[in-house]
Backbone bond lengths (Angstrom), bond angles and torsions (degrees), N, CA, C in turn:
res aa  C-N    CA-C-N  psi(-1)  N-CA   C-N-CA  omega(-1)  CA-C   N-CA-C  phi
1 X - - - 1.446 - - 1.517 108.75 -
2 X 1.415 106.62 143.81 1.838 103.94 -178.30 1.260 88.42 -167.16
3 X 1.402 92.45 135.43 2.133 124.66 159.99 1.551 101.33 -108.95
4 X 1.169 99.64 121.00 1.531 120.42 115.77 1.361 155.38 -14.16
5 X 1.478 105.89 74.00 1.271 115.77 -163.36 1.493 130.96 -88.03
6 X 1.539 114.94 113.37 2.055 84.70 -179.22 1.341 98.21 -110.91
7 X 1.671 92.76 161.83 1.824 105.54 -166.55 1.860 120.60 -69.60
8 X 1.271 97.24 64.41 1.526 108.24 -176.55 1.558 101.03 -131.00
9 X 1.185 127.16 141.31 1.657 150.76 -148.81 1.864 94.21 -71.75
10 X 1.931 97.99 -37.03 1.977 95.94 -153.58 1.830 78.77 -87.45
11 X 1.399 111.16 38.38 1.963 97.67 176.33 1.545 91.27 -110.76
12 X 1.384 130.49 -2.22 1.251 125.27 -170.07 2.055 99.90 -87.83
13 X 0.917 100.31 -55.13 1.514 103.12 172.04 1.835 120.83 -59.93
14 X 1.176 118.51 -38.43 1.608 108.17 155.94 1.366 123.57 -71.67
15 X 1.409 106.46 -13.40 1.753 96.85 168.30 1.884 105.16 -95.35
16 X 1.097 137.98 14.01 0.792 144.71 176.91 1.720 112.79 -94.24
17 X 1.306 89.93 -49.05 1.633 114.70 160.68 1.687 118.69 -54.91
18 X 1.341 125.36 -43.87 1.341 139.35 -176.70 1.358 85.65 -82.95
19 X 1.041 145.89 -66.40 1.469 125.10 -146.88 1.558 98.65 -78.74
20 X 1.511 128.37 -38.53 1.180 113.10 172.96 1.684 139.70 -75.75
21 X 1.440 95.92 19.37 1.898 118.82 177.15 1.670 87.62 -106.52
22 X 1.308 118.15 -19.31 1.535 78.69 175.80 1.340 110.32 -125.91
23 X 1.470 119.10 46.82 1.519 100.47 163.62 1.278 110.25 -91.18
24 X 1.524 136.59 -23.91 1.172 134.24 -168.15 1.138 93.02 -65.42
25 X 1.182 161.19 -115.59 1.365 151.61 168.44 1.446 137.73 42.11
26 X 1.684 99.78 -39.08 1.374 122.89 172.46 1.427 106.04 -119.08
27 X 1.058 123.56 52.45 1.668 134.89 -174.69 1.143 123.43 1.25
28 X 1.784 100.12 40.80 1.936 109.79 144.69 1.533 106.58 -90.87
29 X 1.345 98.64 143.68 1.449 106.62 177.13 1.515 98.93 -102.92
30 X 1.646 103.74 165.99 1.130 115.20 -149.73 1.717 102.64 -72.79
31 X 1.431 133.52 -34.41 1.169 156.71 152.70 1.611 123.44 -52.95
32 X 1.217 90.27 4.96 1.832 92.11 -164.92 1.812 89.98 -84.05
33 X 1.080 120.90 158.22 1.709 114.56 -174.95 2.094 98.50 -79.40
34 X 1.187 107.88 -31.96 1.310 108.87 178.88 1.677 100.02 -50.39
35 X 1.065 132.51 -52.24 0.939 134.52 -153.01 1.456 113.43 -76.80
36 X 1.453 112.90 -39.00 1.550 126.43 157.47 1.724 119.49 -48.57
37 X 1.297 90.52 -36.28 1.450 99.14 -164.19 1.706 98.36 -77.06
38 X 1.859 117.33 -30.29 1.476 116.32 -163.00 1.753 97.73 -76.16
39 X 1.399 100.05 -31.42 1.672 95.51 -174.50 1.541 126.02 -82.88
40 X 1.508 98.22 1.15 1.398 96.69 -171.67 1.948 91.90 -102.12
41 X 1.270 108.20 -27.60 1.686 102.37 171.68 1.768 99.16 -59.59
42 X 1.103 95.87 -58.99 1.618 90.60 -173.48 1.339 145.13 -28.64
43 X 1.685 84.67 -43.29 1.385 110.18 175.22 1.890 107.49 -71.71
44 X 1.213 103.58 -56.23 1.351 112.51 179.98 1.823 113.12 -46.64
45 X 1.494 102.66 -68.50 1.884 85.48 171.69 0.849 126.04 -77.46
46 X 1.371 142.98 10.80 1.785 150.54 166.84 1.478 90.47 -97.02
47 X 1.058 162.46 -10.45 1.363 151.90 144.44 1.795 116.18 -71.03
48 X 1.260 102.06 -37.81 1.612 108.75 164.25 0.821 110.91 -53.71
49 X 1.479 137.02 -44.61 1.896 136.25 -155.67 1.434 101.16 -103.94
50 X 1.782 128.95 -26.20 1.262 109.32 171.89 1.134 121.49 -54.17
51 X 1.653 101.57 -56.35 1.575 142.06 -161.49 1.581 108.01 -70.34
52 X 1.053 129.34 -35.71 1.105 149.88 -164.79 1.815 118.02 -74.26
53 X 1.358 85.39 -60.11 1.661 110.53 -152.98 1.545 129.96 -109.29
54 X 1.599 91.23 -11.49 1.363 117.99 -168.12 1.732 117.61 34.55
55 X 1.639 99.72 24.31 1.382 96.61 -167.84 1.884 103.25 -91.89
56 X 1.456 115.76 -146.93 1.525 114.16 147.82 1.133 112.33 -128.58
57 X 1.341 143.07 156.85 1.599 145.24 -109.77 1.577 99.91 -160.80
58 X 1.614 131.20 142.38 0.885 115.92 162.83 2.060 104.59 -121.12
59 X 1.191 114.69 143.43 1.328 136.05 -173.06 1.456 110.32 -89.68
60 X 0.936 129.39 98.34 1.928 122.43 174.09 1.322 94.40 -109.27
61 X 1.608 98.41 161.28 1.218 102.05 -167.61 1.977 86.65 -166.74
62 X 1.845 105.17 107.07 1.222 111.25 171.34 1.749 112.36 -112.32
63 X 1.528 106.73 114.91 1.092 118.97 176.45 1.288 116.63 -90.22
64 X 1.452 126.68 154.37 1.127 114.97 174.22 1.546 112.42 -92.95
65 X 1.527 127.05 159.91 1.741 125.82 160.68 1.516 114.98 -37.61
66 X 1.409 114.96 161.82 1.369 108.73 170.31 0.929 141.43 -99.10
67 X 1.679 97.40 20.89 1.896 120.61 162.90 1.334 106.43 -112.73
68 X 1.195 132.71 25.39 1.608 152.69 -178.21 1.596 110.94 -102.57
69 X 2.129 112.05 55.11 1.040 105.32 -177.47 1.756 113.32 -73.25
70 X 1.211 106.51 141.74 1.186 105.48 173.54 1.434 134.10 101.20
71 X 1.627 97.47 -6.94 1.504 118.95 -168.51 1.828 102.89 -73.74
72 X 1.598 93.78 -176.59 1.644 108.41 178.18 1.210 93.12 -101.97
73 X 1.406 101.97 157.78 1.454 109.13 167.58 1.908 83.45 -127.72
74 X 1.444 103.25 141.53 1.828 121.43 -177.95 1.107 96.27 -113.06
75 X 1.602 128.24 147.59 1.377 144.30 169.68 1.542 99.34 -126.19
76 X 1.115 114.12 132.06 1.515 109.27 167.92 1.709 124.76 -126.43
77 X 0.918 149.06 157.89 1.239 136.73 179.39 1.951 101.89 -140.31
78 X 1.121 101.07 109.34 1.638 95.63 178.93 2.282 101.63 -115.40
79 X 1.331 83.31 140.26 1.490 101.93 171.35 1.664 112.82 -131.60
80 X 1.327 81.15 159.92 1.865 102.29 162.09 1.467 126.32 -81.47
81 X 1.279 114.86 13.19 1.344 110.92 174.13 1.397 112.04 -112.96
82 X 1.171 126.14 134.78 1.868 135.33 -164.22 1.187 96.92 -85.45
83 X 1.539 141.64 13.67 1.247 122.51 -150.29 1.855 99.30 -120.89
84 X 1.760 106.76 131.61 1.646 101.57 -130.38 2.121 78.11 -87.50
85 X 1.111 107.07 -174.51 2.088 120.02 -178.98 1.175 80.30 -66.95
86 X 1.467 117.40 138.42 1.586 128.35 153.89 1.672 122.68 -101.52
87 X 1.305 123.37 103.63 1.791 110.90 179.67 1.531 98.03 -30.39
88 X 1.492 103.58 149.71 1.451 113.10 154.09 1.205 102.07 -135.92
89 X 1.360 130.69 139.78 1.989 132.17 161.36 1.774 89.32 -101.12
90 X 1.374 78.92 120.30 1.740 117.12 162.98 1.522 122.65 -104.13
91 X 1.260 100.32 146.71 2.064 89.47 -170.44 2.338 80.69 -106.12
92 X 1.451 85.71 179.14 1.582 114.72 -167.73 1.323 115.17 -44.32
93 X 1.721 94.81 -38.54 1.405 96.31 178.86 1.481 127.31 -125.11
94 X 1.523 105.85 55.04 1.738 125.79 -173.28 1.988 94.11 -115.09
95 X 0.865 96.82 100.38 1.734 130.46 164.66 1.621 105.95 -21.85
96 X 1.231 115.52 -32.90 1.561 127.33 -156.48 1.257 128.36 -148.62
97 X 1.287 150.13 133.52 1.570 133.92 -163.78 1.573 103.67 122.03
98 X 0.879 131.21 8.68 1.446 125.05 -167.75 1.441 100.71 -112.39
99 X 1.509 118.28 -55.44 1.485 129.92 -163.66 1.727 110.51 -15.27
100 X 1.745 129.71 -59.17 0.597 101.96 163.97 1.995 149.40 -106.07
101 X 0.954 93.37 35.80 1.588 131.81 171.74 1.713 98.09 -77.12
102 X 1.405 124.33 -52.17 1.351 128.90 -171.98 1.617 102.28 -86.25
103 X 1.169 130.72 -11.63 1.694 127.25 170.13 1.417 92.00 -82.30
104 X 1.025 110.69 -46.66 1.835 115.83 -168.46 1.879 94.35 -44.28
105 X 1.460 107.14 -56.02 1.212 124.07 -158.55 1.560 104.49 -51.25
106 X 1.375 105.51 -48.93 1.875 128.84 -141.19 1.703 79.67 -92.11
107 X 1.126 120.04 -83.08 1.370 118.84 -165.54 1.889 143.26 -60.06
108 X 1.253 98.27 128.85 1.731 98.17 -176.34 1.357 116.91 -56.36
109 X 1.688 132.93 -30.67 1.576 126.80 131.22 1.184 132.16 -121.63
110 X 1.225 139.41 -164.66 1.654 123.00 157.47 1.858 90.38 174.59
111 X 1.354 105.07 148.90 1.375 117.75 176.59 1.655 109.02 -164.00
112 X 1.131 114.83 -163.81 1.599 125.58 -177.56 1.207 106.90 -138.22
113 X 1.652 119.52 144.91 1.431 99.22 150.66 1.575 99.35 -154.12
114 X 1.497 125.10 164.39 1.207 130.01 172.42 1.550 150.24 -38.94
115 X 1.279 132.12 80.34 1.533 114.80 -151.62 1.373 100.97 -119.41
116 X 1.057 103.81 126.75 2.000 107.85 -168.28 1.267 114.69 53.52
117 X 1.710 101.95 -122.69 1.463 108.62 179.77 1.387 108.88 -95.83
118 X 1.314 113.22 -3.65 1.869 101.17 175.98 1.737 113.88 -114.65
119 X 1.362 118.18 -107.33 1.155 128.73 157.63 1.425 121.25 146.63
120 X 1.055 102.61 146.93 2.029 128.98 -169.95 1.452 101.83 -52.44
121 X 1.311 121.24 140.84 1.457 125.63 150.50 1.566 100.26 -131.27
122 X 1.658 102.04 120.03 1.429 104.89 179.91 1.462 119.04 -109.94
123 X 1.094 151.48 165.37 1.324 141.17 159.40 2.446 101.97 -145.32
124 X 1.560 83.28 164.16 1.773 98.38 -173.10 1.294 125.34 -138.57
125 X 1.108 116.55 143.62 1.869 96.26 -169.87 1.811 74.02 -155.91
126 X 2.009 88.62 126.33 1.425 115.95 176.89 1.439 96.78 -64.56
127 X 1.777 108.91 141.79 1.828 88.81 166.40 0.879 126.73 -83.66
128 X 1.511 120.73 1.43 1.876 113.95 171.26 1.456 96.81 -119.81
129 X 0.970 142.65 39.29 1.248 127.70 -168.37 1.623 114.50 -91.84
130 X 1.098 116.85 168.44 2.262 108.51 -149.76 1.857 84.66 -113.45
131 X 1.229 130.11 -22.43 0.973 139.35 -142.99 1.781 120.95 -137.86
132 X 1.467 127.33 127.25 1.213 96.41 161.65 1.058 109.17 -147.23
133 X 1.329 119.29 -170.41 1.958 127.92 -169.14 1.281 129.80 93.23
134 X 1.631 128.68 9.10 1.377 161.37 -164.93 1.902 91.19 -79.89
135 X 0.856 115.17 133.12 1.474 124.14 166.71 1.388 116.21 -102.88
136 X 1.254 127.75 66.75 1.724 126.07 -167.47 1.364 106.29 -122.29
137 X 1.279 119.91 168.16 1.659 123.92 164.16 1.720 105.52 68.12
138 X 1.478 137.25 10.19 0.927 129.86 161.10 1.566 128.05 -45.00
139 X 1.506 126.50 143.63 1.071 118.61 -163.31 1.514 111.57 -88.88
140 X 1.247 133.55 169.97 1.676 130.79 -151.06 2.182 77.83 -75.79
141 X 1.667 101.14 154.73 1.478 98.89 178.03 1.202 131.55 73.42
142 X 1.440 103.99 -14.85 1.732 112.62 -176.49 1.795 88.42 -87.90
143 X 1.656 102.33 146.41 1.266 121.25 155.96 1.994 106.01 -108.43
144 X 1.945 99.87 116.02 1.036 120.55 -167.57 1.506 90.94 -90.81
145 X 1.732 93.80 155.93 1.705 101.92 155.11 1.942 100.76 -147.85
146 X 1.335 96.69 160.79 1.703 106.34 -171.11 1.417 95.66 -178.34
147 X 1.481 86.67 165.04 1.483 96.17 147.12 1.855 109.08 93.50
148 X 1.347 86.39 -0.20 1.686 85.33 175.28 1.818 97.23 112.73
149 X 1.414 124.04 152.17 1.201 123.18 147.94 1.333 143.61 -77.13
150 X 1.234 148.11 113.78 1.236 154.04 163.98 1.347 125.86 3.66
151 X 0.992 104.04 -54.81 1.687 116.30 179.02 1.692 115.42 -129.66
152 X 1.249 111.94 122.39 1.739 103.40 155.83 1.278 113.79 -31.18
153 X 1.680 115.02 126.10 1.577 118.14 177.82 1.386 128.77 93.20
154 X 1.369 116.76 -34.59 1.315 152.05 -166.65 2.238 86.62 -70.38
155 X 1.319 109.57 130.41 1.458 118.99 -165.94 1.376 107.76 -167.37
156 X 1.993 123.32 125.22 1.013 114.32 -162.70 1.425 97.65 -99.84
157 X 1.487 123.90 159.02 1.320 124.02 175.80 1.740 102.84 -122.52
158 X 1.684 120.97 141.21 1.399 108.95 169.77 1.313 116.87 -107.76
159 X 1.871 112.34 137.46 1.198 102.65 -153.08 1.775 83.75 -140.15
């Protein structure tokens, strides 16, 4: 499944909308915390690629069946801009800079890697999984991140 994104701010809330028509489908309920957790990534890297890139963005989104205990669910966000996540250190009270610091947080992996002239930022969250922030299963070429951040404050932004 994939939307169509153009680089305007009110595209973050209809992809919020699209991803939440199809969890019932893949037998997350709308209340399930997985499901909180998929829309709030969503929101976060579909605000990166509007905000970011001024490009237009495409959103995938592989759910698993709803006899698929145990599966991944993949979020992807692909753009036209080549330009790779940059760390930023933000102090307590900077409004912005976190977005991807909080995928880091939320997800069991997530990384980037190069595709043509722009490139993918994907992230995954096991649906039963006890644990998260593990950097594993990255694809050959992808530069992964997990596992917690480096420094207090320390927050990647994609640009």
């Amino acid at each position: 499944m994939q939307l169509e994104i153009r680089p305007d701010p009110a595209e973050v809330g209809r992809a919020r909308r699209w991803a939440r028509s199809r969890l019932a489908g893949s037998g997350i309920q709308a209340d399930e915390p997985l499901a909180e957790t998929l829309i709030l990534l969503v929101s976060e890297l579909v605000t990166n690629a509007v905000v970011h890139t001024g490009c237009p963005a495409v959103l995938r989104l592989s759910l698993p069946g709803a006899a698929a205990e145990g599966a991944t669910v993949r979020l992807e966000v692909a753009d036209r801009s080549d330009r790779a996540p940059v760390p930023r250190c933000v102090d307590g009270d900077a409004t912005g800079g976190r977005g991807l610091a909080l995928v880091d947080g939320l997800a069991d992996r997530w990384g980037w890697s190069a595709e043509g002239a722009g490139k993918r930022i994907w992230c995954e969250l096991d649906r039963y999984a006890q644990s998260h922030g593990t950097a594993t299963g990255c694809p050959a070429g992808a530069v992964a991140f997990g596992g917690g951040t480096a420094c207090e404050g320390l927050a990647y932004e994609a640009v």
